[in-house]
GUFI-637983 format. One record per residue (C-alpha): residue number from 0; residue in one letter; x, y negated, z. Coordinates in steps of 0.1 Angstrom, whole numbers, plus 2048, in hexadecimal, padded with zeros to 3 digits. Layout:
<titis>
<titi i="NUM" aa="A" x="X" y="Y" z="Z"/>
...
</titis>
This chain:
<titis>
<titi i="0" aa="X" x="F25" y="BB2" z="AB4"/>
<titi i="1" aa="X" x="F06" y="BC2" z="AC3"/>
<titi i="2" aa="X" x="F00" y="BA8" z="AD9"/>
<titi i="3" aa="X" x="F0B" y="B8C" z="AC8"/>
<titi i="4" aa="X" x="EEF" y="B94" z="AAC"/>
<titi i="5" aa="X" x="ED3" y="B9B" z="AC0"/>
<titi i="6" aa="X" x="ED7" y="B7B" z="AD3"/>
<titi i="7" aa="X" x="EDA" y="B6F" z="AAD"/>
<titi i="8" aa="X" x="EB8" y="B7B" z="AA3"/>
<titi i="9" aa="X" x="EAB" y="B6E" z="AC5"/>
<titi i="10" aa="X" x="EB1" y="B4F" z="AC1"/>
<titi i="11" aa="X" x="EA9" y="B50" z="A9C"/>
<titi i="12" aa="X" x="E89" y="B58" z="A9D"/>
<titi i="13" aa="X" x="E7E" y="B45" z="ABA"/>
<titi i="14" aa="X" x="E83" y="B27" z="AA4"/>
<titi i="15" aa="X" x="E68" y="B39" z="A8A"/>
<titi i="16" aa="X" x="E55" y="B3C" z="AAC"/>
<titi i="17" aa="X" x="E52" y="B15" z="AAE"/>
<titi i="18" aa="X" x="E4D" y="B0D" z="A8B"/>
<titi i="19" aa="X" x="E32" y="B26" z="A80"/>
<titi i="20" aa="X" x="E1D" y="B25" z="AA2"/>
<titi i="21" aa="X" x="E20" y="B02" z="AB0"/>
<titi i="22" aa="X" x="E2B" y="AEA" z="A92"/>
<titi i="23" aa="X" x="E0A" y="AF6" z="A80"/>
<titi i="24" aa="X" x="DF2" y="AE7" z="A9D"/>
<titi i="25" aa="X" x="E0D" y="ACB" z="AA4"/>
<titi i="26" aa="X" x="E06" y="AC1" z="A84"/>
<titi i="27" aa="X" x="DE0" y="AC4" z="A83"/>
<titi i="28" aa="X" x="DE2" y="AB1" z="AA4"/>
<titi i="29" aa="X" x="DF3" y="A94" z="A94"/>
<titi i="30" aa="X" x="DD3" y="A93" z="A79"/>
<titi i="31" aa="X" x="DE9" y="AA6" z="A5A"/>
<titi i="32" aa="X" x="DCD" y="AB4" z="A41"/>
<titi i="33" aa="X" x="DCE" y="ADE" z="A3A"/>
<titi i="34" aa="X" x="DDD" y="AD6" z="A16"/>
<titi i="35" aa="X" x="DF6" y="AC0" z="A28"/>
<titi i="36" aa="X" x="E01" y="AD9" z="A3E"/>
<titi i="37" aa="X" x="DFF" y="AF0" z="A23"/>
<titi i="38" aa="X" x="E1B" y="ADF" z="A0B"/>
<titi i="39" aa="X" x="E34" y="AD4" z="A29"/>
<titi i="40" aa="X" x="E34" y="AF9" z="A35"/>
<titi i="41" aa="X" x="E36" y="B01" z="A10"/>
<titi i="42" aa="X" x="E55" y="AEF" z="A0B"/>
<titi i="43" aa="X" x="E6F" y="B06" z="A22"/>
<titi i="44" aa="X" x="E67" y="B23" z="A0F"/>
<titi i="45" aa="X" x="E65" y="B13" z="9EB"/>
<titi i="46" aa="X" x="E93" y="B09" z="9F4"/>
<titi i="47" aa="X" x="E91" y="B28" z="A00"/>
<titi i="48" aa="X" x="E86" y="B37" z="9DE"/>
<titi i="49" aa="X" x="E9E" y="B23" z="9CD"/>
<titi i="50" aa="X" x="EBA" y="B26" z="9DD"/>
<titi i="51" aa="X" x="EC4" y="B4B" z="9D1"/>
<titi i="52" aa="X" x="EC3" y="B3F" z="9AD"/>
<titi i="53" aa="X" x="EE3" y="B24" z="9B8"/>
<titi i="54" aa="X" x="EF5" y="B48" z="9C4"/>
<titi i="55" aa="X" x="EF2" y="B55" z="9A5"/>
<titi i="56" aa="X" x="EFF" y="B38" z="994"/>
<titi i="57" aa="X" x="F1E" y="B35" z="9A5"/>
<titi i="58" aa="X" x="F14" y="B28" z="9C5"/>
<titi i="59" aa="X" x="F2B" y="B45" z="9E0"/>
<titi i="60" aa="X" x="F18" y="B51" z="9FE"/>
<titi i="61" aa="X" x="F34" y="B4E" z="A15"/>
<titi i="62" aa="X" x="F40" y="B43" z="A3B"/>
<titi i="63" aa="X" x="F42" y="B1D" z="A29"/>
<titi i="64" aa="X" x="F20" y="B19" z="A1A"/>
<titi i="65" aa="X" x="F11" y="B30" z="A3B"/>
<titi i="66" aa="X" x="F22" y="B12" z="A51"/>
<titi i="67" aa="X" x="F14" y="AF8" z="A3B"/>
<titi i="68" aa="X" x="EF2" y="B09" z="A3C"/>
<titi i="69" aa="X" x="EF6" y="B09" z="A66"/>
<titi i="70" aa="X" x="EFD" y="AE4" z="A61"/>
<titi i="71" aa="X" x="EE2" y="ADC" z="A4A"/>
<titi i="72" aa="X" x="ECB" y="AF2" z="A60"/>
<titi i="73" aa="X" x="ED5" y="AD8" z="A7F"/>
<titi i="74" aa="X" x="ECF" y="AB5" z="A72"/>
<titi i="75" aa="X" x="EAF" y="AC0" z="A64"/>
<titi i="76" aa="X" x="EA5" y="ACA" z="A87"/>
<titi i="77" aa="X" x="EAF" y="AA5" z="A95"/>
<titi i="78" aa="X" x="E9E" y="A98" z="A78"/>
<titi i="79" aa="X" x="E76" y="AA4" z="A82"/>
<titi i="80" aa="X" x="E7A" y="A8F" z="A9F"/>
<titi i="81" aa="X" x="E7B" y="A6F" z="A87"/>
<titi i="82" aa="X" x="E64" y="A7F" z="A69"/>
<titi i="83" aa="X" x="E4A" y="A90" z="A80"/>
<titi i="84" aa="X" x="E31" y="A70" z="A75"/>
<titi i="85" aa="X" x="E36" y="A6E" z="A51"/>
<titi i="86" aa="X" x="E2C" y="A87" z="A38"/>
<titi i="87" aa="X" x="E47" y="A80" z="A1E"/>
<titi i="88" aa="X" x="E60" y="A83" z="A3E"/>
<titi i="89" aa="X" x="E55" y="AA0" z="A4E"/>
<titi i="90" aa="X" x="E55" y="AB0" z="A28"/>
<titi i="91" aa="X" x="E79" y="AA8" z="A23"/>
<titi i="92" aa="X" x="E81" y="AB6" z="A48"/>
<titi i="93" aa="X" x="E72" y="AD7" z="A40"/>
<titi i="94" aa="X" x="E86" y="ADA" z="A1D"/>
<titi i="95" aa="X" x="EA4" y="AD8" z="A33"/>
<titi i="96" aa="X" x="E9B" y="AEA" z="A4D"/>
<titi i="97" aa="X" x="E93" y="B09" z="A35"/>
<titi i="98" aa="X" x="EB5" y="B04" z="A21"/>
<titi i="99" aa="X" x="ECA" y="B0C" z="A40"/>
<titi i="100" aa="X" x="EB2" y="B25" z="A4F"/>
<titi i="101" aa="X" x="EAF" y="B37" z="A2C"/>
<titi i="102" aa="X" x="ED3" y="B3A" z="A29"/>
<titi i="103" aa="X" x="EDD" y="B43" z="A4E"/>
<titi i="104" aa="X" x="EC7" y="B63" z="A50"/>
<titi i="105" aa="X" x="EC8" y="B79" z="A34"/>
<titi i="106" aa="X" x="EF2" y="B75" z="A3A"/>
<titi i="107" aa="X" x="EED" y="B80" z="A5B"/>
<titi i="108" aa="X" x="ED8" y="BA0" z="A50"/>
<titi i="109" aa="X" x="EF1" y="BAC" z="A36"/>
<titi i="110" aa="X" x="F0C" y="BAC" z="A55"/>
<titi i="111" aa="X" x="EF1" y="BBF" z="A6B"/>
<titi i="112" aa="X" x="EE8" y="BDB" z="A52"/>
<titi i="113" aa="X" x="F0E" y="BDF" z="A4B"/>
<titi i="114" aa="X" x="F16" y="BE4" z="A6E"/>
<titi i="115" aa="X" x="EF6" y="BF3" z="A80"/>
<titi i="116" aa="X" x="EEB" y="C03" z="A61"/>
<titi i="117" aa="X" x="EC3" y="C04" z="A5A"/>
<titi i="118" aa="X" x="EBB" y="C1D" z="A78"/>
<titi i="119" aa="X" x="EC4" y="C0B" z="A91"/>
<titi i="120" aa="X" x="EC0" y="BE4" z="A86"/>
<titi i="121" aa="X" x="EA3" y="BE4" z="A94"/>
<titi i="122" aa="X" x="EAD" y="BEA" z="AB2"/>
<titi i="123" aa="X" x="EBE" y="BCA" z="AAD"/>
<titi i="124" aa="X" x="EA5" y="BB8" z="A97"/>
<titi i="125" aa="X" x="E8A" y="BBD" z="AB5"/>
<titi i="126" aa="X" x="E9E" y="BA0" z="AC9"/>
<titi i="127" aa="X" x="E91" y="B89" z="AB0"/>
<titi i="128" aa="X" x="E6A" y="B95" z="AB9"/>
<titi i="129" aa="X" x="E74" y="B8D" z="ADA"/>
<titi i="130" aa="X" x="E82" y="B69" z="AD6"/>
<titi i="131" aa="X" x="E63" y="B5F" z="AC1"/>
<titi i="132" aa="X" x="E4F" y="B6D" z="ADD"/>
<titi i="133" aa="X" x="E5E" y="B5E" z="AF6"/>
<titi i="134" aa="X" x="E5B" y="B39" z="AE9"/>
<titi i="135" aa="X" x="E32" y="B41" z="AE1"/>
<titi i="136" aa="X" x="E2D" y="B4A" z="B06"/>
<titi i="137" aa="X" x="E45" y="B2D" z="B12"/>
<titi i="138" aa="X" x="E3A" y="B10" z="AF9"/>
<titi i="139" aa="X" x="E14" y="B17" z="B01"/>
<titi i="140" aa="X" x="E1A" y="B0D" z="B20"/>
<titi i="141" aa="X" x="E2A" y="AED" z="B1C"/>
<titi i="142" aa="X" x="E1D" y="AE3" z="AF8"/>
<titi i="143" aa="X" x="E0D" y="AC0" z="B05"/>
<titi i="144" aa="X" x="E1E" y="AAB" z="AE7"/>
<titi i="145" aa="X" x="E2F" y="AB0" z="AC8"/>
<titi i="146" aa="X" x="E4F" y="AA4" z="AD7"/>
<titi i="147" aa="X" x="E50" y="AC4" z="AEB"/>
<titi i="148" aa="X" x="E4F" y="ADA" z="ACC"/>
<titi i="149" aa="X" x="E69" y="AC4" z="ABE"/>
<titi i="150" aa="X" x="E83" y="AC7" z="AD9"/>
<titi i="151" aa="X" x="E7B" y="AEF" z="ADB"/>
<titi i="152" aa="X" x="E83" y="AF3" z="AB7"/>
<titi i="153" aa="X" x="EA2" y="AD9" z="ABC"/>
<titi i="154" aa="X" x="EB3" y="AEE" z="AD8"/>
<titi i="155" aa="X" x="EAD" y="B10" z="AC6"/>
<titi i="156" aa="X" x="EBE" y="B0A" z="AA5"/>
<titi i="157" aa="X" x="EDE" y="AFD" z="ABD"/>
<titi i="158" aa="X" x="EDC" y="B1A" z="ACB"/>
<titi i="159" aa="X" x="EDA" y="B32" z="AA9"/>
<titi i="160" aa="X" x="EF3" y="B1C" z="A96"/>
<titi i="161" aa="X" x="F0B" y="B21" z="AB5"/>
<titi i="162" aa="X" x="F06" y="B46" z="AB2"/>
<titi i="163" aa="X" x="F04" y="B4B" z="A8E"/>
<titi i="164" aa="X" x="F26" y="B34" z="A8B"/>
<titi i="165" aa="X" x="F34" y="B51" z="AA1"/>
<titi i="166" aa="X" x="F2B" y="B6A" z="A8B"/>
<titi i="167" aa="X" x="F38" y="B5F" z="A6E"/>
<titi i="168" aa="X" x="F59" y="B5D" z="A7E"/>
<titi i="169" aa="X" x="F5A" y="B7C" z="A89"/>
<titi i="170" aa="X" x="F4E" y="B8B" z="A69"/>
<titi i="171" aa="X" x="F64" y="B76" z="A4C"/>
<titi i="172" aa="X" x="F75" y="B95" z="A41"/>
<titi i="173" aa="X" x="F54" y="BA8" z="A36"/>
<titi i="174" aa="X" x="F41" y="B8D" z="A2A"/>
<titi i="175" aa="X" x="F56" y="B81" z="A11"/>
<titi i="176" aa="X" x="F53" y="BA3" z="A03"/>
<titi i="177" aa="X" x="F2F" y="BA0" z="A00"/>
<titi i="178" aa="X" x="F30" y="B7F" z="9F0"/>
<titi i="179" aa="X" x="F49" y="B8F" z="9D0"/>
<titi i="180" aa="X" x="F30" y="BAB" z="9C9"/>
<titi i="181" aa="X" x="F29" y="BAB" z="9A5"/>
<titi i="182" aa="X" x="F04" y="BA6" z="9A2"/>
<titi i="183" aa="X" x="EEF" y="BC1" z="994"/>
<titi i="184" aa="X" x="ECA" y="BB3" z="9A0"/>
<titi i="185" aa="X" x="EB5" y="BAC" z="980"/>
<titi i="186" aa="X" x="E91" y="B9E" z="989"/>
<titi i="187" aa="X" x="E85" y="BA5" z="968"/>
<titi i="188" aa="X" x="E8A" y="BCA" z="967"/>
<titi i="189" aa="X" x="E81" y="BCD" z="98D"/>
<titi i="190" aa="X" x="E62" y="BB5" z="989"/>
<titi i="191" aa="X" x="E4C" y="BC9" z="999"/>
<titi i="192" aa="X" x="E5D" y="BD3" z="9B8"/>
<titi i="193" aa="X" x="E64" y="BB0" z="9BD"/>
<titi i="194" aa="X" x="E3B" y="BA3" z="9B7"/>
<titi i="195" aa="X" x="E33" y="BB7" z="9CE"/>
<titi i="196" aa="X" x="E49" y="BB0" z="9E7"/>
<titi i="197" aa="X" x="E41" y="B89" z="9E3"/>
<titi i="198" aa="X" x="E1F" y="B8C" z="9E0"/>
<titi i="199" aa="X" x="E1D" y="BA0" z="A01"/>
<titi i="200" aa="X" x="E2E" y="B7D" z="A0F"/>
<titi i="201" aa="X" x="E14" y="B65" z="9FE"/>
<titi i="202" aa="X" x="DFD" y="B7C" z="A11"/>
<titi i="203" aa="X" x="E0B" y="B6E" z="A2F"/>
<titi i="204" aa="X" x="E00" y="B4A" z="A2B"/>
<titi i="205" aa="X" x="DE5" y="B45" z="A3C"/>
<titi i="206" aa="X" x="DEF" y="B5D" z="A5A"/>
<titi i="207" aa="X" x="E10" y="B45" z="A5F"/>
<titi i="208" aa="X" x="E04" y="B27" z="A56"/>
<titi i="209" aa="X" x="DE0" y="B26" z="A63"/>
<titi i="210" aa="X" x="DDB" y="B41" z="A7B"/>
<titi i="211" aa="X" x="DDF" y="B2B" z="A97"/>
<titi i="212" aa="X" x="DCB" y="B0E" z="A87"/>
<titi i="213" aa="X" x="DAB" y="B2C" z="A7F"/>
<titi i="214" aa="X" x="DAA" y="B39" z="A9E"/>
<titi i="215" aa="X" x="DA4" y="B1A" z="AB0"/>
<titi i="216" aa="X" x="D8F" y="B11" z="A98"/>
<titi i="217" aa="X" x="D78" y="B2C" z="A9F"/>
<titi i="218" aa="X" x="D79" y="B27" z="AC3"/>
<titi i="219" aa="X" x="D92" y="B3A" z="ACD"/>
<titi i="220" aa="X" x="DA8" y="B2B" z="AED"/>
<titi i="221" aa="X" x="DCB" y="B1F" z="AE2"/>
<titi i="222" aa="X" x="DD8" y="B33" z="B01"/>
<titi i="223" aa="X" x="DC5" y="B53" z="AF5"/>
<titi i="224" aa="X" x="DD3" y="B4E" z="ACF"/>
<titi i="225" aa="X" x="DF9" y="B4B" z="ADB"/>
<titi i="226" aa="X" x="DEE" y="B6B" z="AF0"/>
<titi i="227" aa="X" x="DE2" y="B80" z="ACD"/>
<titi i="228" aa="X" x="E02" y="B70" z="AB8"/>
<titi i="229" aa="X" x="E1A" y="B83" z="AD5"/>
<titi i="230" aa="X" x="E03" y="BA2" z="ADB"/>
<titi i="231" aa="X" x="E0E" y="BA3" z="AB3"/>
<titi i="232" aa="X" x="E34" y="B9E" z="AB8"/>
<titi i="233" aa="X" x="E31" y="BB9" z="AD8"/>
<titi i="234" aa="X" x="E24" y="BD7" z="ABD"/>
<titi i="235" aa="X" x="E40" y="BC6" z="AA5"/>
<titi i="236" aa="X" x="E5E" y="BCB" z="AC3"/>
<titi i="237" aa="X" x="E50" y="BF0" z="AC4"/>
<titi i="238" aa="X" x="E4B" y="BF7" z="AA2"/>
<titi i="239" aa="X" x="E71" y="BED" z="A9C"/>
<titi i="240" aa="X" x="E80" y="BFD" z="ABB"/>
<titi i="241" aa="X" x="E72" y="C1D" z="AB2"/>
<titi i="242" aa="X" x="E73" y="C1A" z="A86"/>
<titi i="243" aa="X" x="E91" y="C2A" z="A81"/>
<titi i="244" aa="X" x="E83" y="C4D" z="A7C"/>
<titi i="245" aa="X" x="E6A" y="C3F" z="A61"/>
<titi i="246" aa="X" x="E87" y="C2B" z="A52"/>
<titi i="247" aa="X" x="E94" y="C4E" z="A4C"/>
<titi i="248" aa="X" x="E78" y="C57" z="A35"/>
<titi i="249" aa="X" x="E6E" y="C49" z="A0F"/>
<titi i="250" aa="X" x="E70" y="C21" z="A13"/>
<titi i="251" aa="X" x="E59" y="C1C" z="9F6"/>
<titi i="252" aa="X" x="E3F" y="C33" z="A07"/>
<titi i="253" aa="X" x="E40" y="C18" z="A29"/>
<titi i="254" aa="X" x="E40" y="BFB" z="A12"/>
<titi i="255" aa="X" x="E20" y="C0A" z="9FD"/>
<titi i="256" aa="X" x="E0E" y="C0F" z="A22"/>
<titi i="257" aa="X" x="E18" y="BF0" z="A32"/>
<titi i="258" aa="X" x="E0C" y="BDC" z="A1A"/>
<titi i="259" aa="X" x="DE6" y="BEB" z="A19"/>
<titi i="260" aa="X" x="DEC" y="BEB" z="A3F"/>
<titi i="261" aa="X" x="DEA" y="BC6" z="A3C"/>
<titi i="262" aa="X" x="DCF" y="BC1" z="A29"/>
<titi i="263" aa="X" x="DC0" y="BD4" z="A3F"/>
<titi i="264" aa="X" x="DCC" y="BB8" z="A5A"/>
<titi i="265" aa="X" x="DC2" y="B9E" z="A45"/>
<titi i="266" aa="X" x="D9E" y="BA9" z="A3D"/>
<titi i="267" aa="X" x="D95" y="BAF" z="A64"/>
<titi i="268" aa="X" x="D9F" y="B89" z="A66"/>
<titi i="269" aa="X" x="D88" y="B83" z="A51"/>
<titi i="270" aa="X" x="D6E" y="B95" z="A5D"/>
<titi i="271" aa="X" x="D71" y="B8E" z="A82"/>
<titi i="272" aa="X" x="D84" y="B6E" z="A8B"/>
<titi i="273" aa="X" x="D70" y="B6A" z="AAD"/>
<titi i="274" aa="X" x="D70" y="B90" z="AB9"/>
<titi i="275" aa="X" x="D8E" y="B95" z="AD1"/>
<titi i="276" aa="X" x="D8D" y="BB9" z="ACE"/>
<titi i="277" aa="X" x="D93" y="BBB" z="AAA"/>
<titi i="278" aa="X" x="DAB" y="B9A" z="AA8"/>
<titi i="279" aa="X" x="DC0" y="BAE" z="AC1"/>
<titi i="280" aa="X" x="DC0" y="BCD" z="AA6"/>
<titi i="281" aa="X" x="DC9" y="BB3" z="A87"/>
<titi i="282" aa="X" x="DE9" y="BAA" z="A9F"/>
<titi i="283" aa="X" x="DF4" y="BCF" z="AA8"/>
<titi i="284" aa="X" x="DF7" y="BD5" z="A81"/>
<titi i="285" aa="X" x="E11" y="BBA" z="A80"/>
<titi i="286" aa="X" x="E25" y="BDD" z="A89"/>
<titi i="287" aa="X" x="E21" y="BE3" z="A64"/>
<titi i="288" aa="X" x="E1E" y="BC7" z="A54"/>
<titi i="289" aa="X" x="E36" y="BB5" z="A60"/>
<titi i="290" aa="X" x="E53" y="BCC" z="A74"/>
<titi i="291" aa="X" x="E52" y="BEB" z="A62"/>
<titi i="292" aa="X" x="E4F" y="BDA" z="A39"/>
<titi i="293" aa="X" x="E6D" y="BC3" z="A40"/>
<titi i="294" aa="X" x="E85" y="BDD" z="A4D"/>
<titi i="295" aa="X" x="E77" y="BF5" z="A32"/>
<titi i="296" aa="X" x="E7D" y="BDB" z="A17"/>
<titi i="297" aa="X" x="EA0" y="BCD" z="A21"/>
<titi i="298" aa="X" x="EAA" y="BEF" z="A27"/>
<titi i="299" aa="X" x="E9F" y="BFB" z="A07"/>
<titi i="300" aa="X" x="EAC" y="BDF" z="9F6"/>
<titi i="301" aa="X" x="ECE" y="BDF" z="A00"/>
<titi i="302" aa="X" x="ECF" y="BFF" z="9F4"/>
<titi i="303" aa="X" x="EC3" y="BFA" z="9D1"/>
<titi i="304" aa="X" x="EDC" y="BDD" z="9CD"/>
<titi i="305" aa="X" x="F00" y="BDC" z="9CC"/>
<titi i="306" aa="X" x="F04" y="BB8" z="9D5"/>
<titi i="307" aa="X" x="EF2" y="BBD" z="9F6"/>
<titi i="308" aa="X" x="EF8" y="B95" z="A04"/>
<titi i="309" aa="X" x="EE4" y="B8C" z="9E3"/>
<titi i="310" aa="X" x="ECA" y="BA2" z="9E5"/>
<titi i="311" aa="X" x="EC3" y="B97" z="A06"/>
<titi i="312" aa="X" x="EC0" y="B6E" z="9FB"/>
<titi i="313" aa="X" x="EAD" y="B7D" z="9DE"/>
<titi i="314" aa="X" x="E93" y="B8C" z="9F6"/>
<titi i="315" aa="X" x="E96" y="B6F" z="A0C"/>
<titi i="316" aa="X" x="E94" y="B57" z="9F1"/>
<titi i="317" aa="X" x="E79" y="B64" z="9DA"/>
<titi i="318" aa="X" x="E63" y="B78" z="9F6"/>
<titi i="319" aa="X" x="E62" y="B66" z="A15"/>
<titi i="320" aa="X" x="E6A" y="B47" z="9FB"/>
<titi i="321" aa="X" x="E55" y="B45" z="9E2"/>
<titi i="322" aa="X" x="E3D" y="B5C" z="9EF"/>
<titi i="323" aa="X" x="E3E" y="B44" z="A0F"/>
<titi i="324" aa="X" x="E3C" y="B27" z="9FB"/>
<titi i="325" aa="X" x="E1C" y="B36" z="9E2"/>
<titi i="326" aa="X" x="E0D" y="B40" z="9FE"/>
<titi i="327" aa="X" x="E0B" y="B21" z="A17"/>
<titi i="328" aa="X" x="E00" y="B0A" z="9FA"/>
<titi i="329" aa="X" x="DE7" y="B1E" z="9F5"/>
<titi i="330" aa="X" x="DDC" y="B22" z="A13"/>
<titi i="331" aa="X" x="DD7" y="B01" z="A20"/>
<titi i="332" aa="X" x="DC4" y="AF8" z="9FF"/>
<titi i="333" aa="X" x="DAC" y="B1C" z="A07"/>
<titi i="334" aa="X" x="DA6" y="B0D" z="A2C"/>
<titi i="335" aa="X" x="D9A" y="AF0" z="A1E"/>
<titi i="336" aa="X" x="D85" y="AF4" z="A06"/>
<titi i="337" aa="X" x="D7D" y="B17" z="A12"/>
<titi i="338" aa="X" x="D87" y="B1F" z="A35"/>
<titi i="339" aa="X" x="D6C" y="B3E" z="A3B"/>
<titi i="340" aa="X" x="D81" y="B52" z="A1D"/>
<titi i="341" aa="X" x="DA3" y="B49" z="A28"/>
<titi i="342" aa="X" x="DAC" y="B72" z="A31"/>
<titi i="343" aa="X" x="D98" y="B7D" z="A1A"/>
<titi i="344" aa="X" x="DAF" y="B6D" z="A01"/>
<titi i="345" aa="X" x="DCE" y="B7A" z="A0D"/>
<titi i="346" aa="X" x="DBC" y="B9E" z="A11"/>
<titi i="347" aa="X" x="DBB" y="BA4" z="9EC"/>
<titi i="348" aa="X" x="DDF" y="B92" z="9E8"/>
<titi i="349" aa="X" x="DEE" y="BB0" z="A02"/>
<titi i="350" aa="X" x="DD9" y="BC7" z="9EF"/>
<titi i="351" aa="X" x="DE9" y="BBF" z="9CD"/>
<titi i="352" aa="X" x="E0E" y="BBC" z="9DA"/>
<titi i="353" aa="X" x="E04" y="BE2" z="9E4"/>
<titi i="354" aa="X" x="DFC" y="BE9" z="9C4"/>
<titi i="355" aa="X" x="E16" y="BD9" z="9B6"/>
<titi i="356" aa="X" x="E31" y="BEB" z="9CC"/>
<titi i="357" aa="X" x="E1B" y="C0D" z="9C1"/>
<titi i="358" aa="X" x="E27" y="C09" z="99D"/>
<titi i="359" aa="X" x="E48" y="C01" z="9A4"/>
<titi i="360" aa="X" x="E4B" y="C23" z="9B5"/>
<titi i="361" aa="X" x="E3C" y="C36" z="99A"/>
<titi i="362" aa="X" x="E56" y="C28" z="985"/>
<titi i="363" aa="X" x="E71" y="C35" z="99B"/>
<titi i="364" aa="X" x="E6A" y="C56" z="994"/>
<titi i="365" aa="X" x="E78" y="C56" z="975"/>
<titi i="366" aa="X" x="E94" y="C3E" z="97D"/>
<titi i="367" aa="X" x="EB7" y="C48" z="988"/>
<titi i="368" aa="X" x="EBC" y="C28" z="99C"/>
<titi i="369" aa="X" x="EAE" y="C3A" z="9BA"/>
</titis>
């Protein structure tokens, strides 16, 4: 099971390799305006918002809807080659595209923490660093059309649907115990946990949608920009190879640092997008930011919950969802009207989704839940 979810997370993530580094500038390319880019990017994590909500209505994350999530994720994939030229398309493609992809992966990390348990799913988790490194160091090389990009992101999610159709035969048994967990997450109650994990998200915006598009822009090579997006995902592979003894610590104290680590990120950004040197320190807190909050989060989280498969969507769905969707939109309307202040916008997001995370803590002290 070992290897069959590492090669999983590989292949995973090397198709979140293609479409936040290359589709970007394929799309610029093709003469797309920042807001455009902005709401098609925005619409993958806006489904994937919503899609928790049809759980909780009745809708049963099981092996059936997982399968018809891997098909979903498929014809999407053929379908860019067709849309790739017309907004309206290309906007539908990426609504199916994020319906399958937000589906397939939060299943697969409820099966991963139930069988590697949280020290050592990182150690599995770090695969996926690797695939999405591997395509940016590949596809540089070979980017001379949008076709390319198109037929990289084609034969990797034939690849992950192969492999995640094998593990949900293989793990039938648990996940339908998952899926009959009564559901005790309450948003309301837990608002500010859940703010501040979303908000640290819509801080990403800019970085995954434009980071590409603002380095180049300020004359930075494309060759050297794929070079700082995998010196990034290098300090992530170590960070999660060797997390499990912070794991072992107080989550909420790693979530309260990796979030002002990332403003922290964000703000050099801002202050120097041409000076190597401190670009290269932006990328090696991606450690934090990016490695050490997520397993800190889904850990914690699936040990708040009883229904762990839901809490899971729920993070997927309303974090990297709604806080994916928030924070593209943005984004591409802040590059262009505004393009100098883009990190400094997502600066004071991360800094209030520290905050935010702060007070849930202090309210934990007094609560039994923990």
């Amino acid at each position: 099971m070992q290897f069959i979810l590492s090669l999983f997370y590989f292949l995973y993530f090397a198709i979140i390799g293609v479409y936040i580094i290359f589709l970007p500038k394929v799309l610029s390319i093709l003469s797309y305006s920042p807001s455009e880019i902005g709401i098609i990017f925005a619409a993958g994590p806006l489904v994937r918002f919503l899609l928790p909500f049809a759980f909780v209505k009745g809708l049963k994350l099981n092996n059936k809807t997982f399968n018809l999530a891997i098909f979903i994720m498929l014809v999407s994939s053929i379908s860019f080659y067709f849309c790739i030229d017309t907004f309206y398309g290309l906007l539908f493609s990426n609504i199916g595209l994020g319906m399958g992809l937000s589906v397939i992966l939060p299943f697969v990390e409820v099966i991963s923490l139930d069988t590697m348990k949280k020290e050592r799913y990182g150690k599995i988790r770090l695969f996926g660093s690797i695939g999405f490194i591997f395509v940016a160091l590949v596809l540089v090389k070979y980017l001379s059309s949008p076709q390319i990009a198109l037929n990289y992101l084609l034969v990797f999610a034939s690849l992950t649907a192969l492999v995640a159709f094998v593990i949900a035969r293989s793990t039938s048994t648990n996940t339908k115990e998952y899926a009959q967990q009564t559901n005790d997450i309450n948003l309301l109650t837990d608002w500010k946990l859940w703010l501040g994990l979303t908000l640290m998200q819509v801080s990403f915006g800019p970085f995954y949608n434009f980071f590409t598009i603002y380095e180049t822009d300020h004359g930075i090579s494309l060759d050297m920009t794929i070079y700082l997006w995998s010196f990034g995902v290098l300090a992530e592979i170590v960070m999660l190879y060797y997390q499990a003894r912070f794991l072992r610590k107080n989550l909420l104290l790693i979530l309260k640092i990796t979030t002002f680590a990332t403003a922290l990120r964000w703000f050099l950004l801002f202050l120097f997008p041409q000076n190597l040197v401190m670009l290269f320190l932006s990328q090696l807190l991606h450690a934090l930011s990016f490695a050490l909050f997520h397993s800190a989060a889904i850990s914690y989280l699936f040990y708040l919950y009883k229904h762990k498969a839901l809490a899971q969507q729920f993070f997927s769905g309303i974090t990297y969802g709604l806080g994916g969707f928030v924070g593209a939109l943005y984004a591409g309307y802040v590059y262009e009207l505004f393009p100098r202040y883009l990190f400094l916008s997502s600066t004071f997001i991360a800094l209030l989704a520290s905050w935010f995370i702060y007070l849930w803590s202090r309210k934990t002290l007094t609560s039994s839940k923990i």
